[in-house]
C-alpha positions as CSV (number, residue, x, y, z in Angstrom):
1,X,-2.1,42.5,-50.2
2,X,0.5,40.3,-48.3
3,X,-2.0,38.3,-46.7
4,X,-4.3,37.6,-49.8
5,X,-0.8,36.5,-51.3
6,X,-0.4,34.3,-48.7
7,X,-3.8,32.7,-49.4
8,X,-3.2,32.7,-52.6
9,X,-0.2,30.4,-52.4
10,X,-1.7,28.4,-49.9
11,X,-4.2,27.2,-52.0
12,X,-3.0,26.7,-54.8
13,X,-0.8,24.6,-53.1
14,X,-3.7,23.2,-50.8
15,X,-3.1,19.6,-52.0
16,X,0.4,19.8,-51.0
17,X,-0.9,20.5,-47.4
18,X,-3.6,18.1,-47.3
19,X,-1.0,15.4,-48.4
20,X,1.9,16.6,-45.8
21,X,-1.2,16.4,-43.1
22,X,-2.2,13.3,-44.4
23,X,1.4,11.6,-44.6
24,X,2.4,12.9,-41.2
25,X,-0.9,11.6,-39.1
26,X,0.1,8.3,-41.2
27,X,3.1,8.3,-40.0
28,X,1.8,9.1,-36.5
29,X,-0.3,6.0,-37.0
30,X,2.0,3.3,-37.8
31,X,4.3,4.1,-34.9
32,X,1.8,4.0,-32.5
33,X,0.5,0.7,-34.0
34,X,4.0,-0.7,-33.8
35,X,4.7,0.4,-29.9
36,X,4.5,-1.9,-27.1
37,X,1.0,-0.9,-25.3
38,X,1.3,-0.1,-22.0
39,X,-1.6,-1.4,-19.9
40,X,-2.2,-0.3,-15.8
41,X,-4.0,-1.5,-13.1
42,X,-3.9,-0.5,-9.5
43,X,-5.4,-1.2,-5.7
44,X,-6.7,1.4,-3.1
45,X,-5.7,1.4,0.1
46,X,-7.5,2.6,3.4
47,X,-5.5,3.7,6.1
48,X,-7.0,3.3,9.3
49,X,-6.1,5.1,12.3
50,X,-8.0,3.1,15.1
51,X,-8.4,5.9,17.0
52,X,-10.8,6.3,19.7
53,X,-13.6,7.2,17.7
54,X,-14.2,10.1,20.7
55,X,-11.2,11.9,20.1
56,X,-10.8,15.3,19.0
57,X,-11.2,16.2,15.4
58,X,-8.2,17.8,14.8
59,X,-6.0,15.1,16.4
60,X,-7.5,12.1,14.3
61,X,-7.1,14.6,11.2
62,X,-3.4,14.9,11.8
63,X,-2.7,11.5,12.6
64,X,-4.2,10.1,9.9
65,X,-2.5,12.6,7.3
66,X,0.6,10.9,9.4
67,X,-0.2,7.5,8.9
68,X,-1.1,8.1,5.2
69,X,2.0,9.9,4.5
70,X,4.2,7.1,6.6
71,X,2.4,4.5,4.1
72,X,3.3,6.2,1.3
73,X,7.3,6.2,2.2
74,X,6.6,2.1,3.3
75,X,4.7,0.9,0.3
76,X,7.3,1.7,-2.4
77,X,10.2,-0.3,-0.6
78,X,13.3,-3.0,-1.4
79,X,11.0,-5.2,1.0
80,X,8.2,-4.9,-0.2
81,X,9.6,-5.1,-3.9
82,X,12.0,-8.2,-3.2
83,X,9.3,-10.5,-1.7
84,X,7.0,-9.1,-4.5
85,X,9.7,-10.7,-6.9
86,X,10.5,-14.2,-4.6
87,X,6.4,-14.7,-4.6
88,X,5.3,-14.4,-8.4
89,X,8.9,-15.4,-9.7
90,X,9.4,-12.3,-11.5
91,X,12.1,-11.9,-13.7
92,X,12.8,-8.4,-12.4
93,X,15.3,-6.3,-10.9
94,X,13.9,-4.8,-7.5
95,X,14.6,-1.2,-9.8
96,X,13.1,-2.6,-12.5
97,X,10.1,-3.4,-11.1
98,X,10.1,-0.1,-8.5
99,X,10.1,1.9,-12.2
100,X,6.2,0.3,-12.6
101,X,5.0,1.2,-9.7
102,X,3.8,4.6,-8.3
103,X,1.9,5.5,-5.2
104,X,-0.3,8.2,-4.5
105,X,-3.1,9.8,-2.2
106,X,-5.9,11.3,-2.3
107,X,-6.1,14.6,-1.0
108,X,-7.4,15.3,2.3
109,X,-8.5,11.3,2.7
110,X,-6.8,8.4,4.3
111,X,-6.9,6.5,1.4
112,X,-3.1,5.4,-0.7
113,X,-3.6,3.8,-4.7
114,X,-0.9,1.4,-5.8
115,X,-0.8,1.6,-9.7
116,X,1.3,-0.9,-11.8
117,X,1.9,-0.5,-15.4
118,X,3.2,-3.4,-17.8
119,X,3.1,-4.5,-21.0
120,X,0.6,-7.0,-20.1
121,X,-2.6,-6.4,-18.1
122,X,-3.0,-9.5,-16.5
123,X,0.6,-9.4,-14.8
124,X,-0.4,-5.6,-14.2
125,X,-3.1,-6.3,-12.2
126,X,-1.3,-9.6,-10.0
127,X,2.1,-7.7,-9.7
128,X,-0.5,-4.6,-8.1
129,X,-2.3,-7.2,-5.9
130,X,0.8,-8.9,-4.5
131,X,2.4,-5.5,-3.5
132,X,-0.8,-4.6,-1.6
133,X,-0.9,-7.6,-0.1
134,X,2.8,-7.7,0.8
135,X,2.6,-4.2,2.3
136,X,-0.6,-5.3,4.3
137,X,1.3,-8.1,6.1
138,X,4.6,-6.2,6.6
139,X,2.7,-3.2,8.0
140,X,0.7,-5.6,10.3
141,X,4.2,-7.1,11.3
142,X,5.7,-3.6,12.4
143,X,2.8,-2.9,14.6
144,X,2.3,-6.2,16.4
145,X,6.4,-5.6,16.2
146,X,6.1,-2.9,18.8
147,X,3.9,-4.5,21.4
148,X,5.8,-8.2,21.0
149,X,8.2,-7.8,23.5
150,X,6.4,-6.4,26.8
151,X,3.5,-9.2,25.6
152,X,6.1,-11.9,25.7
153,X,7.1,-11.0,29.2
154,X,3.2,-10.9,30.9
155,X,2.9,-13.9,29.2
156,X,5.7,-15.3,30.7
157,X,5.1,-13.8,34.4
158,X,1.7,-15.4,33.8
159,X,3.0,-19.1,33.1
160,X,5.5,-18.8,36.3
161,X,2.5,-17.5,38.5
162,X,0.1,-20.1,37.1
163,X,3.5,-22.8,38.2
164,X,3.6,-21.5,41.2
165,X,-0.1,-21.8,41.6
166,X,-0.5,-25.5,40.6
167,X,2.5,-26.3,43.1
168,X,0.7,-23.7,46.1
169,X,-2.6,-25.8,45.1
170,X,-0.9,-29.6,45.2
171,X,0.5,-28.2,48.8
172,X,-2.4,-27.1,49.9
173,X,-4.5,-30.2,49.5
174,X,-1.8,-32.5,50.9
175,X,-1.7,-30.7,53.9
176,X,-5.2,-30.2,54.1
177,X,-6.4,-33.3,56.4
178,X,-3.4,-32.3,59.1
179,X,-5.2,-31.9,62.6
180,X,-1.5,-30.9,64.4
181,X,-0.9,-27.2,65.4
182,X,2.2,-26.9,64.1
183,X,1.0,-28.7,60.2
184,X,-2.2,-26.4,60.8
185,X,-0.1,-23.6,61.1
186,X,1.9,-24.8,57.8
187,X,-1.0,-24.9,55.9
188,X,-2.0,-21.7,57.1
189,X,1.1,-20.6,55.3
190,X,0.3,-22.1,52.4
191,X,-3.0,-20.9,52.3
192,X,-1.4,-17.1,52.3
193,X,0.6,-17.9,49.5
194,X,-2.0,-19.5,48.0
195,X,-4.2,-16.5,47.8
196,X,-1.1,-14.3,47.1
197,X,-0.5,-16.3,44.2
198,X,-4.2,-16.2,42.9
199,X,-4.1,-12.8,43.2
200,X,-0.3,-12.0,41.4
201,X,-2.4,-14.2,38.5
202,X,-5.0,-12.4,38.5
203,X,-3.0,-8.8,37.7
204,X,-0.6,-10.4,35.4
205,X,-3.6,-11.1,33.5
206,X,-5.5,-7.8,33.8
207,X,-2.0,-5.9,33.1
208,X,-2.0,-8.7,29.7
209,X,-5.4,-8.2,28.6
210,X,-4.6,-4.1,29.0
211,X,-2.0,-4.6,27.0
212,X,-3.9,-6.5,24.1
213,X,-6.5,-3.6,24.0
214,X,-4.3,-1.0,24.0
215,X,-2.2,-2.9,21.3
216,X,-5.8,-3.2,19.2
217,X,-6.8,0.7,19.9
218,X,-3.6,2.3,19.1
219,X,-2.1,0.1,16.2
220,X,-3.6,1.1,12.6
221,X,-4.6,-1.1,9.7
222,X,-4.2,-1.2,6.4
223,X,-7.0,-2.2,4.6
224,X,-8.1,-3.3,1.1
225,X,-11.0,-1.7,-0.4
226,X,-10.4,-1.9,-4.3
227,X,-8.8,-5.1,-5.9
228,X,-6.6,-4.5,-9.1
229,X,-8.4,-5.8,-12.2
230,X,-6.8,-6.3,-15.2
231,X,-7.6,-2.9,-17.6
232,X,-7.9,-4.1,-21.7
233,X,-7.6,-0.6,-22.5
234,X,-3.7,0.6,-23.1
235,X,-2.5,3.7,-21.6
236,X,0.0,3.9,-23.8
237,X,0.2,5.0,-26.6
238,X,-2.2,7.6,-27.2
239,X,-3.0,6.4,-30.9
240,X,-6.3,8.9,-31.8
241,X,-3.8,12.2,-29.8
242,X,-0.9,11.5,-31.8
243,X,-2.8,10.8,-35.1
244,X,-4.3,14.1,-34.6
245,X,-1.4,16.4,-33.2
246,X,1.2,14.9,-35.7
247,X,-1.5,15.6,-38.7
248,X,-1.5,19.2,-37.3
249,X,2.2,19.6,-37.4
250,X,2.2,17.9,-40.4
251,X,0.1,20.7,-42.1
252,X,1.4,23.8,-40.7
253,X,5.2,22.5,-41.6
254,X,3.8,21.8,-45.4
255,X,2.5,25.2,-45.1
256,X,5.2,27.0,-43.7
257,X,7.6,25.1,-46.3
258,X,5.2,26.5,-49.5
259,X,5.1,30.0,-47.9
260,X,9.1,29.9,-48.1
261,X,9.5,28.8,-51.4
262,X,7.4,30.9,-52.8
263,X,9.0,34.0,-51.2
264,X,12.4,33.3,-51.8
């Protein structure tokens, strides 16, 4: 008996309902048509490892998770946000503009996605650009960073051995028309250093070239394999979701009301 009662009340105060439905998914309506949309675009990001491609499996796994994970701490930085800013003229905050941005991973893959939202798409979509692109040349600057240094001094060794070989050479040939013992035994001499000289120039630029290899195998890349677009379709708000779920609430509060007042 309680629950036909129930019914009973229900609909004979269905149009109640129906208009406590209608005026909350109304409602619903007209704030979401008055909030600022929210539009997103982002980049993807492949990290590579430049590995030797021979290595073991379980090795280029793990550093590659490595790498990803180091990209994902590097990527969201003051840096990276601050030149970000200086470049488009942003009239941002470094916080204000690390609040838009999120960065993520896909599981098991090597592979970072830089999304940006804003109230416009087309800023969106250059704002998520020029982080990428920022974070690709600071990246490329820490690794070629670590190799700078003992590259700078080969390269110096190498200029001083090449010096010394131009002066052994202009020595050489001066002397080399000499018929007397003691200037034949000179350029003798010079001859040794000569060849010493050639051959100091010669490592120096083995041990350089070693270096650049081993800087080009062991240093890993960033690189760009999806360009932010700008996205026309809002995020935010979720017009047709609220619409529905405040219609809902609508309707069961009406009903709930009804059911009280009648039982009091």
């Amino acid at each position: 008996m309680g629950f036909k009662r129930y019914a009973t009340h229900l609909w004979q105060w269905g149009w109640l309902i129906i208009l406590g439905t209608a005026v909350a998914g109304s409602a619903a309506f007209l704030v979401s048509q008055n909030t600022t949309p929210i539009y997103q675009s982002s980049t993807q990001l492949l990290i590579d490892d430049a590995i030797d491609n021979n290595s073991a499996g379980d090795s280029r796994l793990l550093l590659q998770q490595r790498l990803t994970l180091t990209a994902l701490e590097t990527a969201p930085t003051r840096p990276v946000f601050q030149e970000t800013i200086e470049r488009l003229t942003l009239p941002l905050t470094t916080e204000q503009l690390a609040s838009m941005i999120s960065v993520s991973t896909l599981e098991n893959i090597p592979i970072i996605r830089i999304r940006v939202e804003d109230v416009s798409a087309e800023r969106a979509a250059l704002i998520a650009n020029t982080v990428t692109q920022v974070f690709m040349e600071q990246t490329q600057a820490r690794e070629q960073l670590r190799y700078a240094e003992p590259i700078a001094n080969l390269q110096q060794r190498l200029a001083e051995v090449e010096s010394d070989l131009e002066t052994l050479q202009s020595q050489t040939n001066n002397w080399s028309d000499q018929e007397d013992t003691a200037e034949q035994a000179a350029l003798s001499r010079l001859e040794r250093q000569l060849n010493n000289a050639q051959s100091r120039q010669t490592e120096t630029f083995n041990q350089l070239n070693d270096l650049l290899i081993t800087q080009a195998r062991e240093s890993s890349r960033v690189i760009l394999i999806e360009a932010a677009q700008p996205n026309l379709s809002p995020i935010l708000p979720h017009t047709l979701m609220n619409i529905v779920l405040a219609a809902i609430l609508g309707g069961l509060v009406t009903a709930g009301i009804v059911l009280l007042v009648e039982n009091l």
